[in-house]
N, C-alpha and C positions, 0 to 999 in steps of 0.2 A: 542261643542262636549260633553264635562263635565260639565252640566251651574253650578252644585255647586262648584267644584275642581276649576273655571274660577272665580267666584265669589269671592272664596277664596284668592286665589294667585292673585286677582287685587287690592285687600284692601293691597296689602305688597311693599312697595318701592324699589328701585332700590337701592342695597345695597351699593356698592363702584364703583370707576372708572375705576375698572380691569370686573367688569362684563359689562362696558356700553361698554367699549372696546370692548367685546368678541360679545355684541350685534352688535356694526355695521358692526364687521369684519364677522359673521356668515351670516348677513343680505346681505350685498354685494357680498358677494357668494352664496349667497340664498339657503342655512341652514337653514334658521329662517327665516320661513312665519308667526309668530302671533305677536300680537299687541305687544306694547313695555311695557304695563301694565301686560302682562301674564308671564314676566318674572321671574321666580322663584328666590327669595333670596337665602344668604348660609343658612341660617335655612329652608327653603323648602329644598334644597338641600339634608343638613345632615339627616333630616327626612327621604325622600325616599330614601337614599343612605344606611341608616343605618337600617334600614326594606325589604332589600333587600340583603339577603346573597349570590345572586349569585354572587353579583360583588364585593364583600368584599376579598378584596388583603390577597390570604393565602402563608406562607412562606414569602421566601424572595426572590422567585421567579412570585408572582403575580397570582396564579394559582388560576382559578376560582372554586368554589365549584359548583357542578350538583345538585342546588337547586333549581328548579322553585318557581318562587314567586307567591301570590297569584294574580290574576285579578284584583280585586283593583288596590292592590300598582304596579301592572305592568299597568293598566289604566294610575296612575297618573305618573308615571317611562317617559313613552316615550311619556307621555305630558311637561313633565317636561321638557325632552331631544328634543321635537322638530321634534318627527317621522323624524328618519333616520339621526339625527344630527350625524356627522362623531368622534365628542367627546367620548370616549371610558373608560370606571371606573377607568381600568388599566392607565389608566394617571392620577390621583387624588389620591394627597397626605393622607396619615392617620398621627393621631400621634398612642403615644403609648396608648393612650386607646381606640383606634378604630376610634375616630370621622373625620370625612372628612375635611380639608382644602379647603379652597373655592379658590386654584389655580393650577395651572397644573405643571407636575414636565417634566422631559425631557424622551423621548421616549427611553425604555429598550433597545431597539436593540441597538443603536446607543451609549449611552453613559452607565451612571450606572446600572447595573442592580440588583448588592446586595444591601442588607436590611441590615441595623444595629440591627433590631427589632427581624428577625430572623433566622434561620438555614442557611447552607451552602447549595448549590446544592448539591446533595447526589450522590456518584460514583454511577455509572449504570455497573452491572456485565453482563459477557454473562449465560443465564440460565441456562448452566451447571453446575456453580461453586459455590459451598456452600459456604456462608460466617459467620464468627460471628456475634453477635451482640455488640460486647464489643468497645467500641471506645480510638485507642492508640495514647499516646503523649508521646512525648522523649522532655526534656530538651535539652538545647544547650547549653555547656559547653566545655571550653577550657582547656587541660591540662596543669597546671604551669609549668610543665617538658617538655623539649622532649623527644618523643617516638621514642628509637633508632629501628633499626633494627634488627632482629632477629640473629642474630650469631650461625651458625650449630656448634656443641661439634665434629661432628661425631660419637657419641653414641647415636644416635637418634635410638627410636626402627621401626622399619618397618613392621607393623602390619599385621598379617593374614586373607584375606578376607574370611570370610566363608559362609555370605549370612543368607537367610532367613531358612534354612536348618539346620543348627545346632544353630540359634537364636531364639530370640520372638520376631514378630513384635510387637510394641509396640504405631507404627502409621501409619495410612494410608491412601491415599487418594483414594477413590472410583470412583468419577464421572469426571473425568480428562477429559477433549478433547485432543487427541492426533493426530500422522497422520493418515488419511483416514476420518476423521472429516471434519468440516469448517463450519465457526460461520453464526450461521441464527437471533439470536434476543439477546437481554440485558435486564435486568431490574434493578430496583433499591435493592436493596439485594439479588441479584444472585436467585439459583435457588430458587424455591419455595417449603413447607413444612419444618417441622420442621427440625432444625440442629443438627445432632444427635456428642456426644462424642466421638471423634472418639481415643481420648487418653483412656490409660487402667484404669481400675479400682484399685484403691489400697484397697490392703485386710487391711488394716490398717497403724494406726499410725508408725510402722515399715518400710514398707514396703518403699522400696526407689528409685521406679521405675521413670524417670523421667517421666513430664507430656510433651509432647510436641503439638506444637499448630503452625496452620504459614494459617490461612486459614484468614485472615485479609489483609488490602492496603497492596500491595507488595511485601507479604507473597509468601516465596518461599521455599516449603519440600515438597517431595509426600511420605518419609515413614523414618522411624526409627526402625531397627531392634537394641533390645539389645543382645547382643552377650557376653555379661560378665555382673559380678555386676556393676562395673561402667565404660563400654564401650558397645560405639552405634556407629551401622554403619549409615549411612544415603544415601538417595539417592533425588536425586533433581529433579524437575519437569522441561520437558523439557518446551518450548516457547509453547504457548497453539497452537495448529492444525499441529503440527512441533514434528521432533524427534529430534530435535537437540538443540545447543544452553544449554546447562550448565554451568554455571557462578556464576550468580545472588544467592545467600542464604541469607534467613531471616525470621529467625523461634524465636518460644517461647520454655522456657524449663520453667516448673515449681517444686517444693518438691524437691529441691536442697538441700545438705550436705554438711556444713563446712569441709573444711580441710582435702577434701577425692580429691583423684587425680582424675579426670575424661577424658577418653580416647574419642575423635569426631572421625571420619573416613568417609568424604565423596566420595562414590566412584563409581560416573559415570560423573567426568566432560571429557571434551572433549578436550581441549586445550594444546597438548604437551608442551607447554610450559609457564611459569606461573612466575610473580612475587614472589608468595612462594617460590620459588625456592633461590632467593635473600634476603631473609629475613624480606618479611611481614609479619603483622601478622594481623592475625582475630581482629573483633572488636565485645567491647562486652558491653550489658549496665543492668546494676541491679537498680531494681528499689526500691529497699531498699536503697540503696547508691542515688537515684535522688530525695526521697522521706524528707530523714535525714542528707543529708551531698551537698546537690545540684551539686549532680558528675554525669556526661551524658557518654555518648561512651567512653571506651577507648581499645587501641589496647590491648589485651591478649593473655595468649597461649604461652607454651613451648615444644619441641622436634617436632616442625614443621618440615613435610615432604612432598613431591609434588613427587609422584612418578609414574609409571604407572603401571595399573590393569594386572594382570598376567591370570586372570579367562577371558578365551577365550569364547565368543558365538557365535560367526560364522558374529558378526557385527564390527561395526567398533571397533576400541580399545579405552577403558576406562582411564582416572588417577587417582591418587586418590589425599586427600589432608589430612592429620590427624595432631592433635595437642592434649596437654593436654593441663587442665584446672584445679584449684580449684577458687571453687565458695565463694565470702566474706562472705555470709552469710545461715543460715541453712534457709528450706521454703521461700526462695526468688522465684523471679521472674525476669529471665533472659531473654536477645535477644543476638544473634548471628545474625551478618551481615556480606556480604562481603565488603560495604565500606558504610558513612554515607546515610542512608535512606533519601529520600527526596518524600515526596507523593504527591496526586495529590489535598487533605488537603490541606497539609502544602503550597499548591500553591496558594490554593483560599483563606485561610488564611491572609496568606502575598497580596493580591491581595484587599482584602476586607478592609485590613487598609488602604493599597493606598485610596480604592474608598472614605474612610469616613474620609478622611485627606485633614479638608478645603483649606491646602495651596499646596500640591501635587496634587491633583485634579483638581489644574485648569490650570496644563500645561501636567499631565498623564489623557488621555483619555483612555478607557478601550473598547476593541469592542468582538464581538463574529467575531472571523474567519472562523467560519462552527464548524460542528458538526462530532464527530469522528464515523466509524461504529457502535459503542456502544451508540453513542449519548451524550455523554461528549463533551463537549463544550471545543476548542479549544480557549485560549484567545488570545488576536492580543492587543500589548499596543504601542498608538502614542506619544511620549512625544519629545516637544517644545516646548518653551516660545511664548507666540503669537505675531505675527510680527504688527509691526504701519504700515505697509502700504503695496500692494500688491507687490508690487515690492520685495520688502524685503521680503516676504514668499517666492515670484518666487527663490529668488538665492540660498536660502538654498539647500544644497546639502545632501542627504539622507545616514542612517547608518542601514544596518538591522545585528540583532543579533537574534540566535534562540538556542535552547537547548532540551537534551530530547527525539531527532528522536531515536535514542536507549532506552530502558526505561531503561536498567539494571545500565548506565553510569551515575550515580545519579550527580558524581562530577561537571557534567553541570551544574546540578540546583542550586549547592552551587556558581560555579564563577559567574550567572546568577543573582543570589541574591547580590552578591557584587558589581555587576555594579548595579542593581537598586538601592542598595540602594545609591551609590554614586552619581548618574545619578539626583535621586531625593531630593538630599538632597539643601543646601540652602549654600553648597560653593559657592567662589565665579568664579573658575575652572568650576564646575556642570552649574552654569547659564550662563557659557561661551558657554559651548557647547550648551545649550539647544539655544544660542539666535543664531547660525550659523549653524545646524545640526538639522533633523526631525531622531528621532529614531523608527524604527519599530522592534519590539520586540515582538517574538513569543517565553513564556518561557518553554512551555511543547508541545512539536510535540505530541506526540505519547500516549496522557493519556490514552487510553486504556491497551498497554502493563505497564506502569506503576504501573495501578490500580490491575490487575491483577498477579506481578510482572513475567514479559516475561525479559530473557534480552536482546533481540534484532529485535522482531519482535513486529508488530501491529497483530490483529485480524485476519486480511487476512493471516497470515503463512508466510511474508515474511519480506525480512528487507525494512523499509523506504526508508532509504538511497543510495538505490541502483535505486530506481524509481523515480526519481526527473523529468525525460522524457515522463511520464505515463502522457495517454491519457484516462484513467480509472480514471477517477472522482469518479463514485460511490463505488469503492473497495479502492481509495487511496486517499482520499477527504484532509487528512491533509499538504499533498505535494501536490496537485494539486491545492487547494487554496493559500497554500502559496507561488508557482513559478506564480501562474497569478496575486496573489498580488504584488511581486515584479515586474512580467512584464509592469503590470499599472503603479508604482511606475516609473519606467525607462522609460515608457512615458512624465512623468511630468515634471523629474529633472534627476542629474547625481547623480548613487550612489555610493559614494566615496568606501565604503569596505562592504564587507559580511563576517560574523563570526557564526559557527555554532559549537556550544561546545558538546566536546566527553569526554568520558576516555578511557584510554589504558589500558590494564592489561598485557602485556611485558617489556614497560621501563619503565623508572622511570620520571622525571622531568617534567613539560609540553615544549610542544612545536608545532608547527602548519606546516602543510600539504595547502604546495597554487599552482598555477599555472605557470609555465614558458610562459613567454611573447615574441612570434615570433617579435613584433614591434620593431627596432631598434632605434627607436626612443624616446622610454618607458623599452630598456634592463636594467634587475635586479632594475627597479623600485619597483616589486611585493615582492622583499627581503627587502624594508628598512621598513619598517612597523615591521617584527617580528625582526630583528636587534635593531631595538630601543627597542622592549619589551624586548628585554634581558637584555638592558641596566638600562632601569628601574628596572628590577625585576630578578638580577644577582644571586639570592642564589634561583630561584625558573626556571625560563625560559629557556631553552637549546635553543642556534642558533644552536647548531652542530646537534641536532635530526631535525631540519626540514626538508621539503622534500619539491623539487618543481615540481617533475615529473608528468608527468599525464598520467597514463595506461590504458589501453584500457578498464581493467577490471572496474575503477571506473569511465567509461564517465554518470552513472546514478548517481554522487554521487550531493549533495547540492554544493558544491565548483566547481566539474567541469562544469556543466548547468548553474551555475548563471555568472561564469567567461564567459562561452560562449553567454552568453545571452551580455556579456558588458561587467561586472563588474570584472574591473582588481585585485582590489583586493581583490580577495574572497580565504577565508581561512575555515580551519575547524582546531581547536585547542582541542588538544589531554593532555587530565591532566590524572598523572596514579592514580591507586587506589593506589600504594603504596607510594614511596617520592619523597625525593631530594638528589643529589648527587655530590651539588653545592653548595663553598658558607659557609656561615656559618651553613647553614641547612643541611648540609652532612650528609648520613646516618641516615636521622630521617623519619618521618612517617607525612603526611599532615595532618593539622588537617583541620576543615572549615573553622578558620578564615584566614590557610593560601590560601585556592582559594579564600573565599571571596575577598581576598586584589587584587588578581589579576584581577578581578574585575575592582577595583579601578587601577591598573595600566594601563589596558585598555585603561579606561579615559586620563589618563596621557599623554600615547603615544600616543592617537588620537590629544589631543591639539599640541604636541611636532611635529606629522606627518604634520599637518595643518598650523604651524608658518608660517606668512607671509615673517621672516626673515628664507631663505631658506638655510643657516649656516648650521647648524643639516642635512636636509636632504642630502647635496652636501658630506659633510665627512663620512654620513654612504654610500651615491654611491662607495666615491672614497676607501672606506673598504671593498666593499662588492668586488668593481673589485680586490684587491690586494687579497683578500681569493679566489677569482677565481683561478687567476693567481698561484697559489700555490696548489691550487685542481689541477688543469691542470698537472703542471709538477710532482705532486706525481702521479696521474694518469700515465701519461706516464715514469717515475722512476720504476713503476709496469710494467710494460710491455715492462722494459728493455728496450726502446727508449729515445734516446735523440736529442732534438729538439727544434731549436730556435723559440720562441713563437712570439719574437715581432713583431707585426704589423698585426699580422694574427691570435693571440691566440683567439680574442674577436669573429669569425668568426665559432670556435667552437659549435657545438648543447651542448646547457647545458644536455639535456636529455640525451646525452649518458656517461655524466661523473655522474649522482648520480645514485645509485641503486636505485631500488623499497621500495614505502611504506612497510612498516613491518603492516597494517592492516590484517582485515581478508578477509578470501576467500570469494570474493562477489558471488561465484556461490553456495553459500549453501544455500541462502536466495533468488536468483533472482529467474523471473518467473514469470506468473501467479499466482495472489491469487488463492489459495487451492479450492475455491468454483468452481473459473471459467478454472480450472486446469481439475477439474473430468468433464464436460462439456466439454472438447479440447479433452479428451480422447476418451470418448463418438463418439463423430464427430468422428474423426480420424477412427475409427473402422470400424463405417461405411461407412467410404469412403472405405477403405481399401475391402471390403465386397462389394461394389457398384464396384469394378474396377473391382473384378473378375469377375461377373455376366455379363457386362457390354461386350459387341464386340468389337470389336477393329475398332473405325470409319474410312470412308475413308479420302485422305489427299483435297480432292476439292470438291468441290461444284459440277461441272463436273463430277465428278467420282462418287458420291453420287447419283447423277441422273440418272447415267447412271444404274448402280447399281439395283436401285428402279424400273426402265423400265423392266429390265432386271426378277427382281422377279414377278413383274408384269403377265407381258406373261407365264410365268412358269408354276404362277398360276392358270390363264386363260387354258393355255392346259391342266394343270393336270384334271379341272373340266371338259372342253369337253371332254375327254378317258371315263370319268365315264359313260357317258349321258348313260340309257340302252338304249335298242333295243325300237323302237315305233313304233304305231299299223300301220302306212303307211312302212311298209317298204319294205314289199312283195308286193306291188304296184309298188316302185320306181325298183324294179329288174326287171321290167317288160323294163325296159326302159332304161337297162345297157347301150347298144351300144352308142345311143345319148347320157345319162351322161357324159360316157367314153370319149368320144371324145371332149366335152364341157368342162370336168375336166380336159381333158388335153391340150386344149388350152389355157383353164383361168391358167391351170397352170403354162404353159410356160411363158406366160405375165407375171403371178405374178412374177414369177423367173427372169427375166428380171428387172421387174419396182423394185423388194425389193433386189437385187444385193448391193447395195449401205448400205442397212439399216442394210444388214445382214453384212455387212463389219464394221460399226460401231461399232454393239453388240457385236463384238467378234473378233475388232480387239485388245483389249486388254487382252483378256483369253487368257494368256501365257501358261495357262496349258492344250490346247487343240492342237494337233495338225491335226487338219483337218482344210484348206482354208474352208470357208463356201459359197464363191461362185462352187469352185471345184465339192463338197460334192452335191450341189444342181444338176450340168451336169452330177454328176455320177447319180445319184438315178434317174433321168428323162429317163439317157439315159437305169438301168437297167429295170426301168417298162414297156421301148417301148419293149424289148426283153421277158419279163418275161409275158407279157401281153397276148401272143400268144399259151407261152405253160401253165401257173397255170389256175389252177381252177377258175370258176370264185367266187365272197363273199370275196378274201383273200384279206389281208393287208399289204403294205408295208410301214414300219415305217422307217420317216427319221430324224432319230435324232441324231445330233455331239456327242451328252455326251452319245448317248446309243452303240454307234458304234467308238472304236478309229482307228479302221482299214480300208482304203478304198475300199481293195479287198472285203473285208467279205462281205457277201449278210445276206442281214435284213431276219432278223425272222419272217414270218407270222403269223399272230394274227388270229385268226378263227373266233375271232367277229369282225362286223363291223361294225363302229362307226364314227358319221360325225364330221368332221373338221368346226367348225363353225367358221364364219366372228364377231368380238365381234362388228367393229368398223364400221360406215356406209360409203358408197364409197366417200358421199359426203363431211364427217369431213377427210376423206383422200388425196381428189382432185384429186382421180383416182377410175377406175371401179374392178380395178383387184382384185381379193384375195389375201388375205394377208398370206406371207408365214411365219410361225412362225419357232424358233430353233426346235422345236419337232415337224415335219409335217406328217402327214398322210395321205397318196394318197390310195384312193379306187378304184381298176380294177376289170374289170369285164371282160366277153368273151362276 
């Protein structure tokens, strides 16, 4: 085909025994029809591979550049490759100076797909939303202190809201999607054109306006009005396509003053009731202080107040939340949060040292789970130690954890981070589990709300967690691959527990929400699991906050679908933003390393749950019944009865002795996605509009026919009345007598043979009352009478609907017009004419 390029590449040898290999495996498949001399070496190879920029691996995500090569080197390109060889660039290795590795690495989808060489995947924004360009990083640092809880004086001031009207805004955000909205596309830097400053200008070095900023990962402010020298109100952006949802804060302040009180005042959350109220506090981190002194987040803020907005708008009602503050340093650069940030970064981050960590990497597999509305990659991580033999994979029994379906509930990602890292570490606990347990681990549901900082919806306007049932793939792809993932999963093996991490912002301590167990056979099994986490983790864990009810309101939740899918025990564990109220940690404030450790206690109590010596589990049973038995009879102490239990207490519904979760209202969030919402409305309407137009059909088939026959004829007469006068017609008058007397014997007939048919048409018009055979012997018998003494040309009309009376004598018509036959005698199986509901007899003299 090439004789000089064939020439060439035959004079060169067969390089090593990974390419003779690939030769007879290609050949056997019949890939590779040319000789065994045409095979190109790695130096052929790196030539065309490296003169050819299309297929040169860019990022660290493989992405090809739109560079057609030239004719030539694409001649010798897919000589080289073997016209239609199924081998792809995107499988060949580079190093770091570009040049090609002469072997194949493993398939992106499948196993690794970061690059050490280069950048991260980049968040994909919806194209509404302006972002910076500045990229932020927060230390991680633990306070040598604990941070207690905020103590009210009672001299707290309670600050006057007075709005944008007698302040300055001083920031704002413009291009917000809000409701009546709903997201159509993403890209990788939000929207497109330039980023304008949306902070004020300072007239100078004086001037002491703060700078604020929060249009960054996670970034949650839509305005800042200053309303004093150093007090701002703030107002926070609701869940993008959503009016609701106020939670989540995490903004920049910059040209900050030493040693000056500064007044916050956030005031449109929505949650009557708040941790603030107990004595949390804001968190805050200067990055002068991360820069010089290696100090990261800490809790801040004094004369904290959590109160409710008194500035009425005719919508729902507002709270507020205000604290003061003095800043360490003058010209620093601040962040306020409401609990540790965790982004969608700081995921791929930590996700990307796993990939390039030769000894984690070869029991953490990494996969794509699908792709989120925005097109952010959802990660799915499998980790187990590889079994010696298949038998030994078969018994392992499966653990899924997941984190994140909330974006705003960051503290997930921190307990999430504490079990991998313990998960992957090189204990000798860690390789216990991994050699008896496949973990699947989904650590960020919801990266879109994340990215954008939502704090409790996805892209679609609504909450995740509430659709775990959803049969909408394309609007809720992140739950809907991950419950058909687990449903395969539970094909395979048993899976022993489901955990999916939240935060609370009402209590304090963690603790988990699971399912009560109808089985008698498995009763209060579903309690020893978080009993023993207590056990382990006594200054952090609440048995008393768990909950095992299941309400009707959360059948969409990840705990209660997966519990019904099988999985007895499935949990969703709840850590607050604020502390602990247990313990030696009383009264303090979490930091990360105290979720991370629970994390690790996780671990603990899954080996503890697991023990073959079954010790442990039989004395948390025989504890969990003795705490019943004592719920039982303070319950019924309540309710002023008393009542011997024994023998019959165990036979009680637990569901009726605990209250309801203290979560949120799932009906603020359920529903149709926002897209396919304004679509339902649409429909709706016009049905609604179609019913009115629309007749009211009949209730048979029968009746409908009848009906249709009946319009029919109607028809048909209406058109014969019309017929005019025609040019024979003064002919036929010639000839009245015989007519007459033929019309009115065919008449008779007819009246006779159509007795029956006239009885059908109108034995169901309840609204007529004239018999219609009666009506037929009256009108016959008044034309023999009437015959003798009218005129001859006149007309009597015999029609039911035009005559309700049967005395009244018909009105003569002065034209006159024939009664035509429509139908032939022969489609009738009779000769007579046909008498229709509207007849018309023509006399004459």
């Amino acid at each position: 085909m090439f004789p000089a390029l064939e020439t060439e590449l035959k004079q060169e040898t067969l390089p090593d025994p990974y390419e003779d290999f690939m030769y007879h495996h290609l050949q056997y498949y019949g890939y590779f029809k040319a000789q065994r001399g045409s095979l190109p070496n790695s130096a052929t190879h790196q030539h065309v591979w490296k003169n050819n920029p299309r297929y040169l691996v860019s990022g660290s995500f493989g992405e090809r550049e739109d560079v057609i090569p030239d004719p030539l080197q694409k001649e010798k390109l897919l000589y080289s490759l073997m016209l239609g060889s199924p081998l792809k660039s995107r499988q060949l290795l580079h190093d770091e100076f570009g040049e090609v590795k002469p072997c194949l690495r493993e398939p992106r989808d499948l196993f690794a797909f970061f690059s050490s060489s280069g950048p991260l995947q980049a968040p994909r924004w919806p194209i509404e939303c302006e972002v910076i360009k500045e990229s932020l990083c927060h230390i991680e640092w633990v306070p040598p202190q604990p941070e207690y809880f905020y103590q009210p004086t009672g001299n707290e001031k309670l600050p006057e809201i007075v709005g944008e009207e007698k302040g300055t805004v001083v920031y704002q955000l413009d291009s917000v999607p809000t409701e009546g909205s709903y997201f159509t596309s993403a890209r990788v830097g939000g929207k497109r054109g330039i980023i304008r400053d949306l902070a004020v200008t300072l007239q100078g070095p004086e001037d002491n306006t703060l700078l604020f900023e929060s249009r960054f990962e996670s970034g949650n402010l839509q305005k800042a009005v200053r309303v004093d020298t150093y007090e701002y109100e703030l107002t926070l952006r609701t869940d993008l396509y959503t009016n609701k949802h106020t939670q989540w804060f995490y903004f920049r302040v910059q040209n900050t003053r030493k040693d000056v009180t500064y007044r916050f005042t956030i005031v449109n959350l929505l949650k009557p009731k708040s941790l603030y109220t107990i004595g949390m506090k804001p968190l805050m981190y200067s990055q002068l202080d991360a820069d010089t002194h290696n100090i990261g987040w800490r809790r801040e803020g004094k004369e904290i107040r959590y109160f409710k907005n008194n500035t009425e708008d005719g919508q729902q009602p507002f709270y507020c939340l205000t604290w003061t503050i003095q800043f360490p340093h003058d010209q620093d650069t601040c962040f306020f949060a409401h609990f540790y940030p965790y982004t969608y970064t700081d995921l791929q981050c930590y996700l990307l040292s796993v990939v390039n960590n030769p000894v984690q990497s070869q029991f953490c597999k990494l996969r794509t789970l699908c792709r989120s509305l925005a097109g952010n990659t959802v990660y799915l991580l499998t980790i187990t130690n590889p079994s010696r033999t298949p038998q030994e994979a078969a018994a392992k029994k499966a653990v899924v954890l997941s984190a994140r379906v909330h974006p705003g509930e960051s503290n997930g990602s921190w307990i999430m981070k504490g079990f991998l890292d313990f998960i992957l570490s090189n204990s000798p606990d860690a390789q216990l589990l991994r050699d008896i347990f496949i973990f699947k681990v989904v650590p960020m549901l919801n990266p879109d709300g994340v990215i954008v900082g939502n704090y409790r919806c996805s892209l679609a306007g609504r909450d995740l967690n509430r659709h775990y049932k959803t049969i909408l793939k394309e609007s809720f792809p992140c739950i809907w691959y991950t419950r058909n993932m687990i449903k395969r999963l539970l094909e395979e093996r048993e899976v022993l527990l489901y955990c999916d991490f939240h935060g609370h912002s009402r209590k304090n301590n963690i603790f988990l929400y699971g399912c009560n167990n109808n089985d008698r056979k498995y009763w209060l099994h579903e309690r020893v699991f978080p009993l023993m986490l207590s056990k382990n983790a006594p200054d952090k864990f609440s048995f008393q906050s768990c909950n095992f009810k299941v309400q009707k309101c959360k059948e969409g939740t990840g705990r209660v679908v997966m519990w019904r899918m099988g999985i007895l025990n499935s949990y969703t564990m709840e850590s607050t933003f604020g502390g602990s109220t247990l313990g030696n940690k009383r009264d303090t404030h979490f930091t990360t390393e105290d979720l991370k450790s629970l994390g690790y206690h996780v671990c603990d109590t899954l080996l503890d749950f697991c023990d073959p010596d079954r010790t442990k589990f039989m004395q948390c049973l025989a504890e969990l019944k003795e705490l019943l038995q004592q719920e039982i009879h303070k319950k019924f102490n309540e309710l002023g009865q008393d009542m011997d239990l024994e023998g019959s207490w165990s036979d009680i519904s637990l569901s009726d002795i605990e209250s309801s979760t203290s979560g949120s209202d799932s009906s603020l969030s359920d529903g149709l996605p926002v897209h396919l919402l304004n679509i339902a409305q649409e429909v709706n309407q016009k049905k609604k509009m179609y019913k009115k137009k629309k007749k009211k059909p009949l209730q048979t088939r029968k009746q409908r026919n009848e009906q249709y026959q009946k319009n029919n004829l109607m028809r048909e007469l209406k058109l014969t009345e019309d017929i005019p006068e025609r040019a024979g017609f003064a002919s036929t008058l010639q000839k009245q007598p015989t007519f007459f007397r033929n019309s009115e014997n065919a008449s008779s007939s007819a009246m006779r043979n159509e007795k029956p048919r006239l009885n059908e048409l109108h034995g169901r018009d309840k609204g007529s009352s004239l018999d219609p055979s009666k009506m037929t012997s009256l009108i016959l018998t008044k034309n023999k009478e009437r015959m003798q003494t009218e005129k001859p040309g006149f007309t009597v009309s015999c029609s039911p609907k035009r005559s309700t009376n049967p005395s009244q004598e018909p009105v003569p018509d002065m034209k006159p017009s024939w009664s035509r036959n429509r139908y032939p005698a022969a489609r009738r199986g009779r000769a007579a004419m046909t008498v229709y509901p509207s007849l018309h007899i023509y006399t004459y003299p």
